[in-house]
Every structure is written in C-alpha cells, then in structure tokens.
N, C-alpha and C positions, 0 to 999 in steps of 0.2 A: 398555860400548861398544855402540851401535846402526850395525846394517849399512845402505849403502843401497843404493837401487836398483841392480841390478846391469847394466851396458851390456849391453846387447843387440845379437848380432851382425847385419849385412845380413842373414846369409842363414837366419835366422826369419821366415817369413811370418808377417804382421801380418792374423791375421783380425776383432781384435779390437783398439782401441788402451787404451780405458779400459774396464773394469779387463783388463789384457791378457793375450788369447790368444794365442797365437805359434806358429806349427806349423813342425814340422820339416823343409825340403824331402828328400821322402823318395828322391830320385832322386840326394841324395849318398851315399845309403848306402856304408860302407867295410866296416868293421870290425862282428865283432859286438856290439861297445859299441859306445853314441851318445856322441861328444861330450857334457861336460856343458853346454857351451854351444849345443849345438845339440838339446839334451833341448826335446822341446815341455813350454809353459808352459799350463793351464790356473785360471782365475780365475771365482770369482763375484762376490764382492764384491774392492772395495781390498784391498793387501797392507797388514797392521797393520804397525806400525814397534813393534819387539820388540827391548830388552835382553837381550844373553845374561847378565847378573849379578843383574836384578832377575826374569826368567822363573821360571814354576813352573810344573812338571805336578800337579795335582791329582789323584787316586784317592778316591771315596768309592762307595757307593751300598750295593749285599749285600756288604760283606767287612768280615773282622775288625777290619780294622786300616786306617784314611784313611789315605793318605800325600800328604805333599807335599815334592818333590824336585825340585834344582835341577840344571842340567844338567850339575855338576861331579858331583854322586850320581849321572846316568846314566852317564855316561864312566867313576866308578869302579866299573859293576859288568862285567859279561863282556861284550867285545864280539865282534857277528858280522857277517859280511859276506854277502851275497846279493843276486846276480845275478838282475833278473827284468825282464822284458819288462811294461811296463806301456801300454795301449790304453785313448784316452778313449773310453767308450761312445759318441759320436758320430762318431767317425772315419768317416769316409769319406761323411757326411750330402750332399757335395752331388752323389752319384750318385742319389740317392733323387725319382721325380715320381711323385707332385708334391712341392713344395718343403717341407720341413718344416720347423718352427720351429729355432733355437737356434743355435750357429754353425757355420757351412757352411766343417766342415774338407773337406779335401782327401785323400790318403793317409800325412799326417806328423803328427796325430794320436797317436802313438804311436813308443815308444824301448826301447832296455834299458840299465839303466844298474847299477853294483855298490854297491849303497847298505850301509853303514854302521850300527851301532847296537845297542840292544841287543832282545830278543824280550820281547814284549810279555808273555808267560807267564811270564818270571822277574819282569817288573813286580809282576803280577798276583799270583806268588806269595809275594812281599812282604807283601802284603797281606792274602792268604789269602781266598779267594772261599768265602763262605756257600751251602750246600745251599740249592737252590732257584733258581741264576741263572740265568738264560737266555741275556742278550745283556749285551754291552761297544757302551757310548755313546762312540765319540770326538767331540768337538766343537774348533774351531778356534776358534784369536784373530780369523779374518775376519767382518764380520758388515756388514748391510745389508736391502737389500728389493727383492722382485723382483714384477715384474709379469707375465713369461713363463717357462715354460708354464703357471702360475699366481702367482696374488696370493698373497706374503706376509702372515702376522698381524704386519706392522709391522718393526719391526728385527730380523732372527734372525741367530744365529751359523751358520754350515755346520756342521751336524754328519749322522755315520752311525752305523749301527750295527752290530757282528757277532755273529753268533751264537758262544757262548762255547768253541764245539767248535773253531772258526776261531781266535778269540781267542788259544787257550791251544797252536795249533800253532806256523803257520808265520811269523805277520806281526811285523813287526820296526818299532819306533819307532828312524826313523832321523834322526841328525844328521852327516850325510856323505855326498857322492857323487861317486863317483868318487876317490874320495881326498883331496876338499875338504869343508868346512864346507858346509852348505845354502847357496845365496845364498837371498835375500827372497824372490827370484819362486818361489823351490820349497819357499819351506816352514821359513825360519828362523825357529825353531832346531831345529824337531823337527817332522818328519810320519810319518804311518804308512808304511807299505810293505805291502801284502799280495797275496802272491805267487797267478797265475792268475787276480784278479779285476780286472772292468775297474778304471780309475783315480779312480772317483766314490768308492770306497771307502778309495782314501789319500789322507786329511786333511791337511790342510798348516796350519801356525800352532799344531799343538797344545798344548792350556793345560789341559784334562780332559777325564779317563774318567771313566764312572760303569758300575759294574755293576748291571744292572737285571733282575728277577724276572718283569717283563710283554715283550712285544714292543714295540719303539721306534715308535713314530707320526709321527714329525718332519716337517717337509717333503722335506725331500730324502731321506726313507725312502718316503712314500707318495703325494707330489702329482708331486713330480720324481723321478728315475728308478726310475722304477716302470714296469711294464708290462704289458698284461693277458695271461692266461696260463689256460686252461681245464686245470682235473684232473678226474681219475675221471669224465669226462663229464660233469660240472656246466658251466652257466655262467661265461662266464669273469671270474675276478678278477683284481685288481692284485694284484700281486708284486713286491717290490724285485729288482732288477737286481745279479745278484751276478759268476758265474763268466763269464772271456770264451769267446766262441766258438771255434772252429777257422776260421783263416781263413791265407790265402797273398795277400802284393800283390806288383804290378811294380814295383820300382825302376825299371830300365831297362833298354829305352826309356821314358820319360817320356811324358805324354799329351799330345798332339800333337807328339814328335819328329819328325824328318825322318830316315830310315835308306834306305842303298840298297837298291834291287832287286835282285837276279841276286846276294844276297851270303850269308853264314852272320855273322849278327846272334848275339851273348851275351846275350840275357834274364835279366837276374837280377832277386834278390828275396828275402822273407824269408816263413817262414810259421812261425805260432805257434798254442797252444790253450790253455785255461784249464785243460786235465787230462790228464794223460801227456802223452804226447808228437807231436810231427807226425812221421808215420812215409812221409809220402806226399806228391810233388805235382807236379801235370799241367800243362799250358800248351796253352792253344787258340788257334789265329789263324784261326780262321775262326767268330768271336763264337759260340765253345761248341757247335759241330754235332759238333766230334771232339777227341781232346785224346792229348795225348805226356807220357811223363812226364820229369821231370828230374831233376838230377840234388842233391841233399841236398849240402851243402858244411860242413856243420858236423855233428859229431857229438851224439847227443841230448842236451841239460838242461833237466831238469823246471824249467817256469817261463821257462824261456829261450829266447828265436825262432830258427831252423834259415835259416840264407841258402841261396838255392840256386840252378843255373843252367839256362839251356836252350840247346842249337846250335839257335838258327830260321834252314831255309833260305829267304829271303826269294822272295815271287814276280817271276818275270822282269819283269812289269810294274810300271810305276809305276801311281800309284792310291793307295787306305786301307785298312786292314786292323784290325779290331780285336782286340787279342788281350785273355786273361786267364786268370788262375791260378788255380785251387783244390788246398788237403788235403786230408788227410785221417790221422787221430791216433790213436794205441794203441787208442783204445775203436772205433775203428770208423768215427767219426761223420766223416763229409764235408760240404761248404758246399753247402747247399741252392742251388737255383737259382733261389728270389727274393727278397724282402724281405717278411717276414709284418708284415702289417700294424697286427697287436696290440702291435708291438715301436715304434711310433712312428718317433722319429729316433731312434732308439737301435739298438746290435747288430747291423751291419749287416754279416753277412757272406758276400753270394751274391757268385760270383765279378764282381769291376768289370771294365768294359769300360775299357778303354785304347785311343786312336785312338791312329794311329799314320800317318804319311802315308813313300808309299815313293816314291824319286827316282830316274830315270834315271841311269847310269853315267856320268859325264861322258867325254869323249872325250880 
C-alpha cells in the first residue's frame, strides 16, 4: 500500500507550496499537544512516495552486524512513546532585519506532538556498534538540489548526523503520531525523533543509518545549518546546529490583534529549552524596558514546552503597544536580547516583538 498525500487543513499557513512548508497558526494554541493536523510541516526536497510492504531501513557502517528491517521487524520490537516539543531552526526568521534567506516563518514553526516508535539504541544495539564510532548518519528517502543557502553537488538525499552519545540515548525512530501512522508530509513510514534538538535533526523518509568513525561532512551538516561559533578565543568556526535554545512566544494576542483598553487581557503562550527545564517567564508591554512574571500552567517535562499566562492590565488609552516574553530554564540560561549575528537565520531566540493595537471601550 502507498500513502498519499495527506489533505491539508485551512488553517496551515502556506509558506511554502512546492515542496511544502506549512506553519502552524500559533495563536490557536489549546492544548499541550498540537493537533497532528495542525503539526507544522517542514520540506526540502519532494515527499518520496514509499510502500509500507516493499520499505527497508538499512544499518551498516562500524557495527558488527548490517541489518536490514522492514517496518513489521520495527513494530515487533519494544515500543515507546515520547512526547517532545520540536522547533524548526528558523522559526521565527521573519522577525530578523535585515531579511535573511530561507523561509520566512512566522511563530508556528514549531509543535509538540507524542510520537511513537522504537529508540534508536535498541536498533543500534542489534547491530552491535564497533569501538571506535563517533557519529550515526541518518539519511532520508527525500532527495533533490538546492541552490540556497548554497549549491548542491548535484542530486543529494537529506541526511544528518548525531554524535553516538545522542544516538544511543534518547532519540526514537518513529512510525506514529499522535496515535496515527505517519502521514507522507511527516515522514512515512519512519522518521527520527530527537528530543531537545531543533528539528533539522529529525529525518523524515528514513531508509539508512550508517555508523561512522570520522565526523559527518554532508551538506546539511556543514554548508546548511551550520553556524559560526568562536571557542577558547579562537576564530570563529562553523558548527552544526544541534540543541534548541530557551525561548517563550505569545500565542495571544496575536500580532496585530485589536484588544481593549481600560481591560485585564489573558496573554498566554508556550515556553520551551533544549535542556532541563523552563523554570521561568516574564512578559513586557512596554517593548522590554520592564517585565512581570507569569504564571507556568503546565507542570515540568523534559523535552516538553510549559504554556503559560499573564493578567495584562491594558492602558486606559487607545494606541500600540508592543509586548513580549522571555524564559528562562533550570541551567540558568535566559533569552538574550538580540539576535547574534553568527547564527544567520537560524536560533532565533531574543524575546519577538508582538504589535498589538488597543481600542476604545465602545459605548
């Protein structure tokens, strides 16, 4: 059986039609799960058209033992479930001037959803990984050529890679979300999942791992999300793009809402980090000169984004106001307040400005 394309609802933003990006409008937020129909879609090339009967995942590279397993060997070995907030590294690009390349999401970019599957380390340990590995290569059934933010060598697959410490914990090869089968746009029959890292890191279409003894060079390891990054006072280099930040957005009000004056407005919103937990987060309506805090509505899960709310008492007057939110997460770490420039259109997370225009009381 081959799946197909799956209808897509109205209310995905179309930032992208061919091969399609879809962002989530993040101002319906409900629930701490996203709809799986309202999960944003991320693409680079075409969605391959994949048989669940003729599919295979392949395993070779440093381990004992190649395997290749069809998705009924996945399903019979132990399955788990995990909940994780996953954030395209561009989320939020078209706050950023000047304009940066690539596509100019909005704040729906990013979901949490309960994916399905099994963990990549019992794969692995199938297989038996030889002394000496480093990284696990995923690569995808999707493939094609790009010309932005660099030229392709001709046709490549998407693939990534993770370091084997990653590999062998938390990340799960899933074929289910939400309690359903993958559709195509997300990755049927099987994509990665890896919990805390942005989402250029889970694979969709996967067909093979390879376990590998050097550091992965691929494109989308070092030409695409990559970013430069100075250590120990050197120069700075590029670095693959791995854990996401600590970051808080506004659901709502929405950017450009209409809210009254002289009222007490519910601000809400979600904040997430790519390590422990969000233990913290403020709301300013006077664009970041002073800030309140709010109030946490969901109780901690590692990997899983905190909603949360604020009483704003709104000003007597009508006029604009812009507000925004920042965390701040178990380690400490709070959303800087601007966008460093080594980070390109990627990682963006200083607290966003949200307009917001306020109305006279009507009579």
């Amino acid at each position: 059986m081959t799946t197909s394309s799956t209808p897509r609802p109205a209310a995905l933003i179309v930032r992208q039609a061919s091969p399609p990006n879809l962002e989530s409008p993040f101002s319906s937020l409900d629930g701490r799960i996203t709809p799986g129909e309202s999960v944003y879609v991320r693409s680079h090339f075409p969605a391959p058209e994949l048989n669940a009967e003729s599919w295979r995942l392949r395993l070779g590279g440093q381990v004992d033992t190649p395997l290749e397993l069809s998705l009924s060997d996945l399903r019979a070995m132990p399955a788990h479930t995990v909940a994780a907030t996953m954030e395209c590294a561009g989320n939020g690009r078209v706050y950023l001037s000047p304009r940066m390349p690539g596509v100019q999401w909005d704040l729906g970019a990013v979901g949490t959803a309960e994916w399905m599957g099994v963990l990549l380390r019992d794969v692995l340990g199938q297989a038996g990984v030889q002394a000496g590995a480093l990284e696990v290569v995923l690569e995808g059934a999707d493939c094609g050529t790009l010309t932005d933010p660099g030229r392709t060598p001709g046709n490549i697959h998407y693939a990534r890679s993770l370091p084997l410490a990653k590999a062998q914990d938390d990340v799960l090869l899933a074929y289910a979300m939400n309690g359903q089968p993958l559709t195509r746009d997300h990755g049927f029959p099987l994509r990665a999942v890896v919990p805390g890292w942005f989402g250029m890191a889970a694979v969709k279409w996967l067909t093979t791992l390879h376990v590998t003894d050097t550091p992965y060079q691929g494109f989308f390891q070092t030409v695409d999300y990559s970013f430069w990054q100075s250590r120990d006072g050197l120069s700075p280099q590029m670095v693959p793009l791995t854990t996401m930040l600590v970051k808080a957005q506004i659901a709502r009000p929405a950017p450009h809402d209409c809210v009254p004056a002289a009222s007490v407005f519910e601000v809400v919103g979600t904040a997430w980090t790519g390590q422990g937990d969000v233990t913290r987060v403020e709301v300013s309506s006077d664009s970041g000169q002073t800030w309140a805090e709010a109030e946490l509505v969901d109780p901690p899960q590692t990997g899983v984004w905190r909603r949360w709310r604020f009483e704003w008492q709104t000003p007597q007057q009508p006029g604009t106001v812009t507000l925004m939110a920042r965390a701040t997460d178990s380690a400490g770490r709070t959303q800087e307040s601007g966008h460093d420039v080594g980070r390109g259109g990627y990682m963006i997370n200083f607290p966003l400005p949200i307009t917001v225009h306020l109305r006279g009381q009507e009579a």
